[in-house]
TORTIBA-37940 format. One line per 4 residues: number of its first residue (from 1); their letters; for each residue x, y, z of C-alpha. Coordinates in Angstrom, 1 decimal, padded with zeros to 4 digits. Layout:
NUM = a = X:Y:Z | ...
This chain:
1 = xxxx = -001.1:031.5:073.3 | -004.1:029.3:074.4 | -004.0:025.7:074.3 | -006.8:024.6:071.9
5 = xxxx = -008.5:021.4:074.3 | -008.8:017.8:072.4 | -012.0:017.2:071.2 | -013.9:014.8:073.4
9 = xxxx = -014.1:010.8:071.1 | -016.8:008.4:071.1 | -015.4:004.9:072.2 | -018.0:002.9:070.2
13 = xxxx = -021.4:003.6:068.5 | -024.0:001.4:068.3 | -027.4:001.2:066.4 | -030.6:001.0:068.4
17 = xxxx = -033.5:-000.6:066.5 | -036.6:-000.1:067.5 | -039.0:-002.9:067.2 | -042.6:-004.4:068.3
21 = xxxx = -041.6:-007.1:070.4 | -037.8:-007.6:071.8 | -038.5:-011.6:072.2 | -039.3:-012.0:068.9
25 = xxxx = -036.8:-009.8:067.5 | -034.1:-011.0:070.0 | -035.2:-015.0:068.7 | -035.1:-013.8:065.3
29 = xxxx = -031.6:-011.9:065.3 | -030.2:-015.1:067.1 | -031.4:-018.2:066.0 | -031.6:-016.5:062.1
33 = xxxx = -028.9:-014.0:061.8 | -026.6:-015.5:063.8 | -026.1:-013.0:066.6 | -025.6:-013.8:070.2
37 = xxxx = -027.8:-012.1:073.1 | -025.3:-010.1:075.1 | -028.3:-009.2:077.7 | -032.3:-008.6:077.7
41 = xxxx = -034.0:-007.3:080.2 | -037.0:-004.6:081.0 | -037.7:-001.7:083.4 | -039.2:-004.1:086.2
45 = xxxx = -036.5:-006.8:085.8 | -039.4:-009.8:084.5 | -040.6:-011.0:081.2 | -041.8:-009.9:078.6
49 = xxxx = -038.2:-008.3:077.5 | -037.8:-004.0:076.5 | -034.8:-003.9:075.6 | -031.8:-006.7:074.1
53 = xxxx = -028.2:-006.0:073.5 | -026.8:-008.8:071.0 | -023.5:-009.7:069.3 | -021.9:-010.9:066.1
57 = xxxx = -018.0:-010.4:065.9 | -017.4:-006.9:067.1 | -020.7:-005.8:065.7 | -023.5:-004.6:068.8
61 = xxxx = -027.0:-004.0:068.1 | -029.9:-002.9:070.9 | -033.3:-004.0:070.5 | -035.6:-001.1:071.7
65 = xxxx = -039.1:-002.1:072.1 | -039.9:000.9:074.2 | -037.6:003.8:072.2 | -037.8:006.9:071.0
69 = xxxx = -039.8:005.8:068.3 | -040.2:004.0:064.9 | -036.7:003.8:062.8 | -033.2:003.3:064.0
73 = xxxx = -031.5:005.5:067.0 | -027.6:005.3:067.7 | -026.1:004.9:071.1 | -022.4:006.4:071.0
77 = xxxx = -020.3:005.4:074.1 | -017.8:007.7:075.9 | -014.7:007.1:078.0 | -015.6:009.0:081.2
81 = xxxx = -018.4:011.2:083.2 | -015.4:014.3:081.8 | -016.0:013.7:078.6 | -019.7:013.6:078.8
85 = xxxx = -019.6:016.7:081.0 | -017.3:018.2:078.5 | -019.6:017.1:075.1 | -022.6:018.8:077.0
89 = xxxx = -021.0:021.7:077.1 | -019.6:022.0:073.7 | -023.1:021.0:072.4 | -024.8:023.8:074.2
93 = xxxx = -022.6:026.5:073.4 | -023.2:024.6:069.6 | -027.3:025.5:070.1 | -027.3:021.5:069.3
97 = xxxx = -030.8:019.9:070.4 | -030.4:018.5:073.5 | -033.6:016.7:074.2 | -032.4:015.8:077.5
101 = xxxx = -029.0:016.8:079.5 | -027.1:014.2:080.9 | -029.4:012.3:083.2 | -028.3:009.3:085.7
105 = xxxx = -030.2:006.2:084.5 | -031.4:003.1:086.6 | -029.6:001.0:084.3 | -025.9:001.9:085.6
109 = xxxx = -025.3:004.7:082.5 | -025.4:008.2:082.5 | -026.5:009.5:079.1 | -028.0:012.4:077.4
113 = xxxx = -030.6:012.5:074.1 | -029.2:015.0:071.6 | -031.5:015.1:068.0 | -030.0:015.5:065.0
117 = xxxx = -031.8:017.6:062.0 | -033.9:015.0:060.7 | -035.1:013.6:063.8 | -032.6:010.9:064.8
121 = xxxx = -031.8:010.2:068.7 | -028.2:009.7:069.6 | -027.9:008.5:073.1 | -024.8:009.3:074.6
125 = xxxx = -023.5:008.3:077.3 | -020.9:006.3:080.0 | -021.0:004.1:083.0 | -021.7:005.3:085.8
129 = xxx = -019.1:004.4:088.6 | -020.2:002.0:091.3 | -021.2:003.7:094.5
């Protein structure tokens, strides 16, 4: 009898927000709504911000200035570089919508885009161990 293999879990999910300017937003979100900024940054490292991760209580936002487009994204974190190998594969033999396989980014994560029927991005993905 074959051993049916556990399904691979997300650790924690977090909505992406795509918005016009990340300094604005970022102010806004923390001198308004209370949240804290976690981290900012942008693809060369300087000013003006790209991207924001913020927190209130164990809720996370990200601030995408640069996303996958207008609306609200999801980033959905995994446990290890298995797991993501292993949700990859279950996805393709699922003819999901992979809009790009897992992919080593310069921000320390490795992640893949998956699209869900109406259009939503979930980025998925896991640090990457330090080399």
């Amino acid at each position: 009898m074959e051993m049916s293999q556990q399904p691979v879990v997300f650790t924690e999910g977090h909505p992406v927000l795509y918005v016009k300017n990340v300094t604005v937003s970022l102010d806004y979100y923390c001198n308004k709504l209370g949240f804290q900024d976690v981290d900012h940054w942008s693809h060369d490292g300087t000013p003006p911000w790209t991207f924001a991760q913020m927190r209130r209580g164990n809720v996370c936002v990200h601030l995408h200035q640069w996303a996958q487009g207008p609306g609200m994204s999801m980033y959905l974190y995994l446990a290890s570089l298995e797991d993501l190998a292993a949700l990859y594969q279950e996805y393709q033999a699922k003819a999901v919508k992979i809009t790009e396989p897992p992919t080593d980014q310069h921000w320390g994560m490795r992640e893949m885009l998956v699209e869900d029927v109406d259009g939503h991005t979930l980025r998925i993905g896991v640090p990457r161990p330090h080399e």
